[in-house]
VOGU-3710 file (C-alpha; in Angstrom, 3 decimals, decimal comma):
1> xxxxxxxxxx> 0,000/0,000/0,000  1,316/3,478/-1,052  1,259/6,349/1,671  0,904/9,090/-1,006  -1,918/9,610/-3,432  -1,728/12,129/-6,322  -5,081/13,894/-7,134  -4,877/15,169/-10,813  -8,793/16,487/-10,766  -10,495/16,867/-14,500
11> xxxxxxxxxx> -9,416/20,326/-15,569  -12,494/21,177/-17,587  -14,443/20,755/-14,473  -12,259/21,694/-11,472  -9,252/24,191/-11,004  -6,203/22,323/-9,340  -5,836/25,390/-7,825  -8,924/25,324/-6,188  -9,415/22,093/-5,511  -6,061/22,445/-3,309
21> xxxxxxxxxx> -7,899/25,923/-1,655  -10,943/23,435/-0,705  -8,567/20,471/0,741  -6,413/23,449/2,985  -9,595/25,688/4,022  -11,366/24,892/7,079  -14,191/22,779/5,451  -12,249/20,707/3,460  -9,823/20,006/6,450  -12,818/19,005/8,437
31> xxxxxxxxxx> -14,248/16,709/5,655  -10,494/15,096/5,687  -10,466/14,940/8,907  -13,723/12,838/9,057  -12,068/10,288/6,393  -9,073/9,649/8,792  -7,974/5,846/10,009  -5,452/4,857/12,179  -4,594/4,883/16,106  -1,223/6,301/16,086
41> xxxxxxxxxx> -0,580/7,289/12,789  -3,388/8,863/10,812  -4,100/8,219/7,558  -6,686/8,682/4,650  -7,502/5,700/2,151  -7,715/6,225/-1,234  -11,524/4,808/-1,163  -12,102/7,096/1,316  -10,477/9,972/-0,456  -12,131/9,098/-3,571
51> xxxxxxxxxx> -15,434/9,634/-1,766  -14,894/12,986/-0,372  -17,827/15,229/-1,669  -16,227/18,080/-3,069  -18,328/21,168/-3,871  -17,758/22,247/-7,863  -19,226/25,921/-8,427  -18,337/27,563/-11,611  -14,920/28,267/-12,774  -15,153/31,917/-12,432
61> xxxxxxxxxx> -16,214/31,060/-8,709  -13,600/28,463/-8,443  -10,956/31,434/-8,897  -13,003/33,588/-6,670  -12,579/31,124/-3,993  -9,323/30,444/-4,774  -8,240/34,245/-4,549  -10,265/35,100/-1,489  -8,384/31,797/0,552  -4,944/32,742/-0,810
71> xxxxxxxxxx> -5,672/36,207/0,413  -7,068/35,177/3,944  -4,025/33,182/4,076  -1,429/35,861/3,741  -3,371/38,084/6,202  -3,477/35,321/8,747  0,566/35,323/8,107  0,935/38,963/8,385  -1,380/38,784/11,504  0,745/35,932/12,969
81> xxxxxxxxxx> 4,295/38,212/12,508  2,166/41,386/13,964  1,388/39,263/16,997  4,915/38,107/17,159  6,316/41,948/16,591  4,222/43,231/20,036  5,469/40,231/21,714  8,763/41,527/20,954  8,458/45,208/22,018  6,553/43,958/25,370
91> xxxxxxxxxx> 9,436/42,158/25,611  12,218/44,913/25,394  9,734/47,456/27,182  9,945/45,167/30,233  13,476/44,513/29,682  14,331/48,193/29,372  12,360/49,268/32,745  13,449/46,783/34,754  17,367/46,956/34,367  17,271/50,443/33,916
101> x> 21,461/51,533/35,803
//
């Protein structure tokens, strides 16, 4: 048995790139999630994979979808190194005031 499966999704019907925005976005994770097997290791079968009801809107809403993730993505990122940037001066305010010679 193979661990990895390719998905190479009928291109007059669904975007690769969308069909990878689906699989990463919060529904599609939980639909994976649902499909899972294993104890220690998790793992999705290919029947199982194969049966994973997929949502197909239109191509032009495809790319719509597949813009608006990519750009809630990148704005989760920034948000993450914003977060991580007033950690930082918290950090070196405290640092400064309290070993101030």
């Amino acid at each position: 048995s193979s661990s990895i499966l390719i998905i190479r999704p009928d291109i007059n019907q669904v975007s690769s790139d969308y069909l990878c925005a689906y699989l990463n976005s919060f529904q599609g994770q939980q639909d994976l999630a649902k499909n899972l097997s294993g104890s220690s290791i998790k793992v999705i079968l290919k029947n199982d994979l194969e049966n994973i009801q997929v949502p197909i809107p239109t191509m032009q809403k495809q790319q719509f979808f597949k813009s608006l993730y990519e750009n809630l993505e990148q704005q989760n990122k920034l948000n993450k190194r914003k977060v991580l940037i007033y950690q930082n001066i918290q950090s070196a305010a405290l640092y400064t005031i309290t070993n101030v010679k």
